[in-house]
C-alpha positions, -999 to +999 in steps of 0.1 A: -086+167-108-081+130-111-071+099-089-048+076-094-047+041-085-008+019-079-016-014-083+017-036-068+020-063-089+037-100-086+012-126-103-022-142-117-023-117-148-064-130-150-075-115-114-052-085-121-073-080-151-102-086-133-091-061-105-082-031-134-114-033-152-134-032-116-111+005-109-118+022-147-138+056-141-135+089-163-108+111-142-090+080-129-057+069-140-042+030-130-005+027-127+008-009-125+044-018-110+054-052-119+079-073-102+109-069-121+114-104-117+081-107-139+075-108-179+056-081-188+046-100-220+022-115-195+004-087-187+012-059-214-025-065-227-039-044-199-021-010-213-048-014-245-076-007-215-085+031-206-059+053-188-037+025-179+002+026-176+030+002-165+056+015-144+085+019-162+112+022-130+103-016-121+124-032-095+128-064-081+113-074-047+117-091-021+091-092+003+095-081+036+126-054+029+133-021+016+130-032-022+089-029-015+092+008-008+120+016-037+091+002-058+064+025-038+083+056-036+097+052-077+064+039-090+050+073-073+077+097-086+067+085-119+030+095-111+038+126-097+056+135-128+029+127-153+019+164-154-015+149-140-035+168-111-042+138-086-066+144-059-051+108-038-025+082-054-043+047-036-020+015-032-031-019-044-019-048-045-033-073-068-050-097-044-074-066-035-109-055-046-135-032-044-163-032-022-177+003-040-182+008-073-152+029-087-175+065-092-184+063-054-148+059-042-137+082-066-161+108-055-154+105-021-118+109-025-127+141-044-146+154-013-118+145+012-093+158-019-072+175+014-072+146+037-052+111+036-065+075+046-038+055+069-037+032+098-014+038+121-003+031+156+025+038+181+051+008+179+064+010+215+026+020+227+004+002+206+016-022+185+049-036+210+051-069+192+066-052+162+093-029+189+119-056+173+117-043+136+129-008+148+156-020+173+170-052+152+192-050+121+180-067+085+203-069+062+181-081+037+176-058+014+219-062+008+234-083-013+266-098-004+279-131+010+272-142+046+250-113+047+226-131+072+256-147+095+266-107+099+234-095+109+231-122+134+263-112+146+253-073+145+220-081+166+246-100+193+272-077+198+255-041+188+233-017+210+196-014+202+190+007+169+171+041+181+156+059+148+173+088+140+164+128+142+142+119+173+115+105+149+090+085+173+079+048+156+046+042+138+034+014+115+006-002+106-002-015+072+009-009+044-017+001+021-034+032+017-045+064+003-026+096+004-028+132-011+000+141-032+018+164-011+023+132+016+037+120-009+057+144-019+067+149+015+078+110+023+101+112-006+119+148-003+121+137+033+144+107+027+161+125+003+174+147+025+180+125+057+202+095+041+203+084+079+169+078+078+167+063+047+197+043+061+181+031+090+146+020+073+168+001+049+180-023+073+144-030+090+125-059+082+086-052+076+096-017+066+069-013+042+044-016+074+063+013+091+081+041+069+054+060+056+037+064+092+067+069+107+074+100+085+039+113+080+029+108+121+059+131+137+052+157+108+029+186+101+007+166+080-003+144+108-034+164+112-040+157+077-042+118+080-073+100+088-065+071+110-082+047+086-069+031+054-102+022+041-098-014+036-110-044+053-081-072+062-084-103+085-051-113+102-050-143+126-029-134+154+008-134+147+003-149+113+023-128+087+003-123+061-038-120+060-066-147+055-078-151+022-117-141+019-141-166+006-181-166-001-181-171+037-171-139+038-198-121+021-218-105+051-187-089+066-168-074+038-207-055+028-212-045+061-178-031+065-184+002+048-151+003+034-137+004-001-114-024-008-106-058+010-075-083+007-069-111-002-083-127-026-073-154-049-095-164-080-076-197-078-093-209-039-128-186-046-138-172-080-176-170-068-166-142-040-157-118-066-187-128-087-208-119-060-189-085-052-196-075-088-233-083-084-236-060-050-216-031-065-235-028-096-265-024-074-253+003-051-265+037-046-245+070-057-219+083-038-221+098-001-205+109+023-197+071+042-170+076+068-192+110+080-160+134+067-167+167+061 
């Protein structure tokens, strides 16, 4: 059994780096998908380091639209086809970082190697200020002219958008760590329902909702921790999260969680230094979240 990290990819090569060599344990494999719109020559260097692999479907994102999940679900085919045995594939993005050292997590995961760690909430019940990325058209993941003009007129004229099959709504965030056959599932799912595929494509924040959405009204659900491990600060309404600092410190080790985001080596290089220092000194692995 191994695990397998996808790290999502768009910038700063350094605290990429920095982030990689933080994740290396024996029986862990780290797949990186960089932005298409990236050179690779930038960051090429990190395939030299142990058990780590570039993405070879890359795509170009956009943030926000369906592009972020073609990227997900493609990076994770590829993993899936390696011919590797992975007890959870966890999603990264670059501005993340540990909070355990890399055998604890890795150890845990191979504990809970039948469970998946998600956050999730009911759209219409718990989380109604996003009820306007499931009714509203986005045409942003298109390409053509006046796309934007058209969805504005779409949005006028059109009835509400209901999801199809009788699929209730569910999002969260976007990061977190599944067992392969959720994975599995997700994408042999949207294979087979192009209206469902269909409908996520034109919804804006979709990589916040899809994988709930599918995982929640199936028979996995029981399967699915409601927890993604991770600890992220939003201000209210803002749409994307604060980025830690030293100021930080107490919180993110009295968390208990795995990973935190964001980060940028660029506004606080000493807050990673100091993570380093307190993971080095932590005790072996057990059982944190109380899962059995």
């Amino acid at each position: 059994m191994r695990l397998a990290h996808l790290i999502l990819v768009h910038n700063n090569p350094a605290q990429l780096e920095r982030l990689v060599k933080r994740l290396i344990c024996p029986a862990t494999d780290i797949y990186i998908h960089l932005d298409k719109k990236c050179a690779i020559a930038d960051y090429i260097h990190l395939q030299e380091l142990e058990n780590v692999f570039f993405i070879k479907a890359r795509v170009r994102i956009t943030w926000g639209n369906f592009s972020v999940v073609r990227a997900t679900l493609n990076s994770m085919a590829e993993m899936l086809n390696s011919g590797n045995q992975y007890s959870h594939i966890n999603l990264l993005s670059g501005a993340d970082y540990p909070l355990k050292n890399a055998g604890t997590i890795q150890d845990f995961l191979f504990a809970n190697n039948n469970k998946s760690f998600m956050r999730y909430r009911h759209v219409y019940n718990e989380w109604n200020e996003s009820r306007s990325r499931f009714t509203l058209y986005s045409l942003g993941d298109y390409n053509f002219p006046f796309k934007y003009s058209v969805q504005r007129l779409l949005n006028k004229f059109l009835e509400e958008r209901k999801l199809p099959n009788g699929l209730q709504p569910y999002g969260f965030s976007q990061w977190f760590t599944l067992t392969p056959i959720c994975v599995r599932y997700v994408i042999d799912y949207l294979e087979k329902n192009h209206r469902v595929k269909r409908f996520f494509r034109m919804t804006w924040g979709v990589d916040e909702l899809i994988f709930q959405t599918i995982l929640i009204n199936s028979h996995l659900k029981d399967t699915i921790v409601n927890d993604h491990l991770r600890y992220i600060r939003f201000v209210r309404k803002a749409s994307s999260p604060d980025t830690l600092t030293i100021a930080d410190k107490e919180i993110l080790v009295r968390s208990g969680k795995f990973y935190a985001r964001k980060f940028r080596d660029d506004v606080d290089h000493v807050i990673l230094d100091y993570l380093d220092e307190v993971v080095e000194k932590q005790v072996p692995f057990r059982n944190v979240l109380g899962i059995t």
